[in-house]
N, C-alpha and C positions, 0 to 999 in steps of 0.2 A: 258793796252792794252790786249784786247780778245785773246786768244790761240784757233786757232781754230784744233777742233776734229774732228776726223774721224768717222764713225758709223762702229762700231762693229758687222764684220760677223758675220752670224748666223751660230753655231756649227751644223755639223751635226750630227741627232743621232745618237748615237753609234749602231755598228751593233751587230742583234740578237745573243745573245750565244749560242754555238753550244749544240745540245742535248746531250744528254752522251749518248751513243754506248752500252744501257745494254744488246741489245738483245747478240751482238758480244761479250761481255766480258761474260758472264754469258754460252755463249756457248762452247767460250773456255776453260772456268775453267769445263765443261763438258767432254770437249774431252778430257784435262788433265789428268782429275780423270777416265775415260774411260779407255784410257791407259795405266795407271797405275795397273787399276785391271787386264787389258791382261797384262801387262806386268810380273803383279805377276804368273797369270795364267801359262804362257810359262816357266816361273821360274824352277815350280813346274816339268809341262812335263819333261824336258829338266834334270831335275835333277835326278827325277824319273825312266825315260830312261837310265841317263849314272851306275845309279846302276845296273837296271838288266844288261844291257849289258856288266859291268866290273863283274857279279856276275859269268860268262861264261852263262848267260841263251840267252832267245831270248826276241825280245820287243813284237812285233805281238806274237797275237797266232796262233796257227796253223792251217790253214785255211783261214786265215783274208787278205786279200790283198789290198791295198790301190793303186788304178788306178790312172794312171797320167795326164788323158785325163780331166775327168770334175774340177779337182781343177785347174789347166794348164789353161780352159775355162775359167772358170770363174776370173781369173785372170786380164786375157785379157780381159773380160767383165768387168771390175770394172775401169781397165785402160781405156776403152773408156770410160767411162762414165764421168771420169774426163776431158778429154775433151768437150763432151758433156755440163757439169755442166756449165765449163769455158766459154765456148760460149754462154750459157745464160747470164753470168755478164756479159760478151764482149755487148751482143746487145742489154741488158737494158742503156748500156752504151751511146751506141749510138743511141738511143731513136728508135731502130728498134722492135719491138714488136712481130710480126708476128716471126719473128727468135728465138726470148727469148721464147717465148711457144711452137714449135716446140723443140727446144734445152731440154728444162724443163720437157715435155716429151718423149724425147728420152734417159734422162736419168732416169726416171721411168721407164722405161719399160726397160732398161738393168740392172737397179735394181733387177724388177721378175729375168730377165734372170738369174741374178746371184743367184738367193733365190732358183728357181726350178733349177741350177744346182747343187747347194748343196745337196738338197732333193735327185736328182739320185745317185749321191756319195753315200749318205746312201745306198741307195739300192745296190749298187753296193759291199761294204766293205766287208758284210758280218759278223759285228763288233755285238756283244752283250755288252749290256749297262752291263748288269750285274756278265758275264763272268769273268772278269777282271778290273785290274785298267787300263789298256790301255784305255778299251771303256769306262771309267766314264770319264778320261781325254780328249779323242777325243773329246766324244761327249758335255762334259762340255765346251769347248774351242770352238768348230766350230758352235755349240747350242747358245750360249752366242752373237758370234757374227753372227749369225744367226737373233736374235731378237734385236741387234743392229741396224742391216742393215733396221730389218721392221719398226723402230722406227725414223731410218734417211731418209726413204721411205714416212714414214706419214710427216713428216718436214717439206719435198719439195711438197708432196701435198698438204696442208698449203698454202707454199710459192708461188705455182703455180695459185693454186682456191686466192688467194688476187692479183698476179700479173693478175693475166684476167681481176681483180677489178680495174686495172690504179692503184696496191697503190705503185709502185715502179717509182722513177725516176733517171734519170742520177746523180744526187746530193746525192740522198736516196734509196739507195739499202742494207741497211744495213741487212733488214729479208732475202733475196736472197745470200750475202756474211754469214751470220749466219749459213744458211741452206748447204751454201758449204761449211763452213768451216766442219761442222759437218760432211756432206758426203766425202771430204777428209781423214776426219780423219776415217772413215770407212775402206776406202781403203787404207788404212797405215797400219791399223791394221792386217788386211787378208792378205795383203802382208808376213807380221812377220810371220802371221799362217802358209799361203801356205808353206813358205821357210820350216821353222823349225818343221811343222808337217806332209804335206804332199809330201814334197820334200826326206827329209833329215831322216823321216818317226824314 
């Protein structure tokens, strides 16, 4: 007697494997090592500082005064921007376009904001590079990431001139999360600076 069989569905293919995320890993071990060199950097400040000032001397030299307005600004400039930034992944997200490049540059251009308030700061100090170790320190530290910020500035230029290109979608926004990852970590760092150099001076 015949056993009758059934015909054997057809499998589906297995779905595509996901691409690996180098731009995103490769930017974080960036920021990582980033932070690590300010971190050594503020180290050094902060160490530097508590000797002369346990030595009975002074930190500033005489003359030198360190304004609370433009670092303060700029603060607050870098904090918008994070939101700004976040609102472009928000509206790649949601397949709005028009809002994602608005967004992308409005946070370019609080970028400058914050690059030419630095520049007035200098102006303003009164700091000589070569006076002291104060000013090789200042200016080592706020310089540094000074051409941090132009380098996470070019990023998102990048990031912005390819999104005008249709190359980001709701699924793939991983150059767009790269480039904010990066510019977060910008603003983490200046945050440390502000506090422990210009604040706390």
């Amino acid at each position: 007697m015949a056993v009758a069989t059934r015909p054997v569905p057809a499998l589906a293919p297995p779905p595509q494997p996901r691409r690996p995320r180098v731009l995103l890993v490769g930017t974080a071990f960036a920021v990582a090592a980033v932070a690590m060199s300010f971190m050594g950097l503020l180290g050094i400040y902060v160490k530097v500082r508590a000797e002369a000032i346990a030595g009975g001397g002074t930190w500033l030299p005489e003359g030198v005064t360190i304004p609370l307005t433009p670092p303060n600004v700029a603060m607050a400039t870098l904090l918008m921007s994070v939101v700004t930034m976040q609102w472009a992944i928000y509206a790649i997200g949601n397949r709005d376009r028009t809002n994602a490049y608005v967004a992308l540059a409005i946070t370019i251009l609080l970028g400058a904001a914050f690059a030419n308030s630095t520049a007035y700061l200098y102006s303003q100090m009164g700091l000589v590079v070569a006076d002291s170790v104060v000013g090789v320190l200042i200016y080592a530290i706020s310089g540094a990431h000074l051409v941090l910020t132009v380098a996470a500035l070019l990023y998102l230029g990048l990031v912005a001139l390819r999104a005008l290109g249709g190359e980001y979608t709701p699924t793939d926004r991983e150059g767009l999360s790269s480039a904010a990852l990066l510019w977060y970590g910008t603003v983490a760092v200046y945050s440390l600076i502000w506090y422990i150099v210009f604040i706390t001076k």
